[in-house]
PAGUTOR-435301 format. One record per residue (C-alpha): x, y, z; residue in one letter. Coordinates in Angstrom, 1 decimal. Example, Ala and Ser with C-alpha at 12.3 -4.5 7.8 and 13.67 -1.06 7.14 Angstrom:
<sites>
{east: 12.3 north: -4.5 up: 7.8 residu: a}
{east: 13.7 north: -1.1 up: 7.1 residu: s}
</sites>
This chain:
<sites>
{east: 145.3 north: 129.8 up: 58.9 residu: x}
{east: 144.8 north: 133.2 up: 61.1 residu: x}
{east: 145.6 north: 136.8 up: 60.2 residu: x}
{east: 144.9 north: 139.0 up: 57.6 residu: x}
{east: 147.0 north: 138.0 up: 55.3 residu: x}
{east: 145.2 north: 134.6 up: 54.7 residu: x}
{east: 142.4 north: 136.7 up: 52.9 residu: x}
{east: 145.3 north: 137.6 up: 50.1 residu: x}
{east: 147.1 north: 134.6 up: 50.2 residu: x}
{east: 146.9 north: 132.5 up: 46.5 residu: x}
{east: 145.7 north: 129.8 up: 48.5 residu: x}
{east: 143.0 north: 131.3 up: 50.1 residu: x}
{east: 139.6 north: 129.4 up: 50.1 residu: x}
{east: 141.5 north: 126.4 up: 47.9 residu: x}
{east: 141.6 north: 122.7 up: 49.1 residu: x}
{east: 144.6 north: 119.8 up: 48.6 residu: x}
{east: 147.6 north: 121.7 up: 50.8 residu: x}
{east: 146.9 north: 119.4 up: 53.7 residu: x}
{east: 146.0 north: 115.7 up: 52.8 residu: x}
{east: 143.7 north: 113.4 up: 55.0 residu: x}
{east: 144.9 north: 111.4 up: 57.3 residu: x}
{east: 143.3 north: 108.5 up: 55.6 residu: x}
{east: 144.9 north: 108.9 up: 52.1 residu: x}
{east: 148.1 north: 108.6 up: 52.7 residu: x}
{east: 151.2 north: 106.6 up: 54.7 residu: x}
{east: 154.2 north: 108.2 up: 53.7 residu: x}
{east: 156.2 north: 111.2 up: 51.6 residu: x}
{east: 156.0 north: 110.2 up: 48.2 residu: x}
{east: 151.6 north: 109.9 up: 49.2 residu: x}
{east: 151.9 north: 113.3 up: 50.7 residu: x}
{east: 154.0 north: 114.4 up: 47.4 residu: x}
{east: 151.3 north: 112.6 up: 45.0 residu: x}
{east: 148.5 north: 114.2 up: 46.7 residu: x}
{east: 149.9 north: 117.6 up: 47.4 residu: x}
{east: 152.6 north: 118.0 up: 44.7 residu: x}
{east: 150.7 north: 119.7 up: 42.3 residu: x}
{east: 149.6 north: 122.3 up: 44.8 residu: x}
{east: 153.0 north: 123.4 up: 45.2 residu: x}
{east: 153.4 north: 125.9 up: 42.6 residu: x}
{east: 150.3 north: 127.9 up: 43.7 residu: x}
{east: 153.1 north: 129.2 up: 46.6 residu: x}
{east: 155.0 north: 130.6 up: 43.9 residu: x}
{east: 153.9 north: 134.0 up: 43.7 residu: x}
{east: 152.6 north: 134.2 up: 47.2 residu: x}
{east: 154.8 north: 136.9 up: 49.2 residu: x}
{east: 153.9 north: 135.4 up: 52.4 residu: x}
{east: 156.3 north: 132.5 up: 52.9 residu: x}
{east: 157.8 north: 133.6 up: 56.5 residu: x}
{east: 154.2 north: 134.4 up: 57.6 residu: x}
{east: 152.6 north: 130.9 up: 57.0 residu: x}
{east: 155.2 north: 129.4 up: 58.3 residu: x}
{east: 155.2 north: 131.4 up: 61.1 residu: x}
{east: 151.7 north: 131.0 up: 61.6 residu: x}
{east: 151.4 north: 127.2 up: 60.8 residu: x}
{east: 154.2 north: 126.1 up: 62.9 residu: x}
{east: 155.1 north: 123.1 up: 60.6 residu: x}
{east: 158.4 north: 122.0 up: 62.0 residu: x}
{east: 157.0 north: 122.2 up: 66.1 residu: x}
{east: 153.5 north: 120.9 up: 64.7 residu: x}
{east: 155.0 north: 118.2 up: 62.8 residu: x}
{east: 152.8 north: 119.4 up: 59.8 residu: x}
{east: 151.8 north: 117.3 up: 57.3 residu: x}
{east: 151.3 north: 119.3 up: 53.9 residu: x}
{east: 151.9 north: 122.6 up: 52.2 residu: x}
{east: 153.2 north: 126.1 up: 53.9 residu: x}
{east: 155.5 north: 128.8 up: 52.9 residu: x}
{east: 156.3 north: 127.0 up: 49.7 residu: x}
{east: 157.2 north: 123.9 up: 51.2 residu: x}
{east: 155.8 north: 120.4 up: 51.7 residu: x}
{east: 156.1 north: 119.2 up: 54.7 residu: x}
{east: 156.0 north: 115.2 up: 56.0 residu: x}
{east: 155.9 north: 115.2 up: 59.9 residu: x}
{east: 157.5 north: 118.5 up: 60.5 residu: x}
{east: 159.6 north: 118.5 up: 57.9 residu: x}
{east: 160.8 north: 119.7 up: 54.6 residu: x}
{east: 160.2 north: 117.1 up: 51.5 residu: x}
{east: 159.9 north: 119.2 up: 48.4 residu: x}
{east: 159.7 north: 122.9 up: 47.9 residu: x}
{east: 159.8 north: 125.5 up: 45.3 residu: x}
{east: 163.0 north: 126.5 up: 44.2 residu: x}
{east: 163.0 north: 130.3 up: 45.0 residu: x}
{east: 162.2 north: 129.8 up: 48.7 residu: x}
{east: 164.5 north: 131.4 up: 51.1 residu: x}
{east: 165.9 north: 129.2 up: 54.5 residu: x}
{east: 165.2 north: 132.6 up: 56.7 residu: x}
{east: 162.0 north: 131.8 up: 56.5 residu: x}
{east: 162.0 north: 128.8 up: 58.1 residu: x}
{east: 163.2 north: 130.5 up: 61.2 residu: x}
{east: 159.9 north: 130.8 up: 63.5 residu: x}
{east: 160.3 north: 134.1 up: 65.5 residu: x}
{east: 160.5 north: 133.8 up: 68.8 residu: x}
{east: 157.6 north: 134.4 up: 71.5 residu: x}
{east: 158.0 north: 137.5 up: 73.5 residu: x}
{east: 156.1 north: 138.5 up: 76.3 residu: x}
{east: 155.5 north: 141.5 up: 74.3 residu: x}
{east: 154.3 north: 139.8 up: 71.2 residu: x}
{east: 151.1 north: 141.7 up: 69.5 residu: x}
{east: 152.4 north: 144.9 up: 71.0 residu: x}
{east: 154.5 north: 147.7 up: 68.8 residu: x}
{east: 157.2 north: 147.4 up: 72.2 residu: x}
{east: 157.1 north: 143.6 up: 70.7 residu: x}
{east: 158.2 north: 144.0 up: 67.6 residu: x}
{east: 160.9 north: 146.8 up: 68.5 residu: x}
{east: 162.1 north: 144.2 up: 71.4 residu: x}
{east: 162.1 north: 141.7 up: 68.6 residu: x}
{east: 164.2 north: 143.9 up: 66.4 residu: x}
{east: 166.2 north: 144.8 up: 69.1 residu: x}
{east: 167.4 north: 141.6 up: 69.7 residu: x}
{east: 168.1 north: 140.7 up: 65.7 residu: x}
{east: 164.8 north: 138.8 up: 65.0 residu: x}
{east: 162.3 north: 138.3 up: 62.5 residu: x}
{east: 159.2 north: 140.3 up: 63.3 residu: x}
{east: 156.2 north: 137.7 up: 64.3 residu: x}
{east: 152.9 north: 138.5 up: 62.3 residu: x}
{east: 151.4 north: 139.3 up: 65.5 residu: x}
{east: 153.9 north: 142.4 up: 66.5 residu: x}
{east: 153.7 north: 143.4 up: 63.0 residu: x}
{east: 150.0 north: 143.7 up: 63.1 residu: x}
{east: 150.3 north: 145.5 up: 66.6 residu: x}
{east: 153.1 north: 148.0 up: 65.1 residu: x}
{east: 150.5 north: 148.7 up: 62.5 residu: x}
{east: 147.6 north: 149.0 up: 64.3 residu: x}
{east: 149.5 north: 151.8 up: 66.7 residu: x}
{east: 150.4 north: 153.7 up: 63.6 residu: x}
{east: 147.1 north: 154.2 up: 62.5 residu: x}
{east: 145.9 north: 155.0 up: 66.2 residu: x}
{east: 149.0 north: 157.6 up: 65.9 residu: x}
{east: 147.8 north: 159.3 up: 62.7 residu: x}
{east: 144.2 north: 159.8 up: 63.7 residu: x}
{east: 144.9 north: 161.3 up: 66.8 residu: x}
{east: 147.5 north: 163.8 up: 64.6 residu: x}
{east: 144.7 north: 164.7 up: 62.8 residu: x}
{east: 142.6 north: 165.7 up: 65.3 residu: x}
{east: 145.2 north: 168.1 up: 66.9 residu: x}
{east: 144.1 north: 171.6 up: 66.3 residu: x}
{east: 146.6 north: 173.3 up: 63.3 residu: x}
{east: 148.4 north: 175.9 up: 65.2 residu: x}
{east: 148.6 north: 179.5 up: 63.3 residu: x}
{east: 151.9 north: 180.4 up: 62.7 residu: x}
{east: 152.4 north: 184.4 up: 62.6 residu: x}
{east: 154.7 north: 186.6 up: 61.4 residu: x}
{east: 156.4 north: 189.4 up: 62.9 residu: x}
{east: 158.5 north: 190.2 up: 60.3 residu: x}
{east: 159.3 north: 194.2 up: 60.0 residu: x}
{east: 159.1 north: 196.3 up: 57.3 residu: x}
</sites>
């Protein structure tokens, strides 16, 4: 996984959410061997971004993402307070990574990808430190008495 919302993911640094190819030859393998990895998913508020990240469905993944277990691309178990938006994988923009990326993603009624989010984020910040360095104007007052 990429991005910095790995690092606060539950799963983060944890093994069994993709199986060797060696250990298994079919869905109820994958479901004995990654099952009881499932619930850790629960709590995680990242769902859309995993799956946006891992690409399970276009990778044909083979394991756990977004709170789902996956057997060559598709859905074989999942928790049961997962949401089917989030299966939706945002669309690629020329623009993606960029704040313009996520408005244009927006703009055209789509889920923001990771990437523009990051970018939108990153332009803020670059926003509010330059609005800090801008010299506080006095403001005077020619009110009279």
């Amino acid at each position: 996984m990429t991005g910095g919302w790995t690092l606060h993911a539950p799963c983060s640094g944890r093994d069994g959410f993709t199986p060797s190819d060696d250990d298994w030859t079919n869905g109820g393998d994958l479901k004995r061997l990654c099952g009881p990895q499932l619930p850790t998913c629960g709590p995680c508020p990242f769902h859309a971004e995993c799956i946006a990240t891992v690409k399970p469905a276009q990778a044909k993944f083979d394991g756990i993402a977004g709170g789902r277990l996956w057997c060559n691309g598709e859905v074989i178990d999942a928790l049961e307070d997962v949401f089917e938006d989030e299966l939706a994988e945002p669309k690629l923009r020329a623009s993606c990574g960029t704040e313009a990326g996520a408005k244009d993603h927006t703009r055209h009624g789509e889920r923001v990808c990771p990437s523009c989010r990051q970018g939108a984020r990153e332009m803020a910040q670059r926003r509010n430190v330059e609005k800090a360095k801008e010299p506080k104007q006095l403001q005077l007052d020619f009110a009279t008495t």
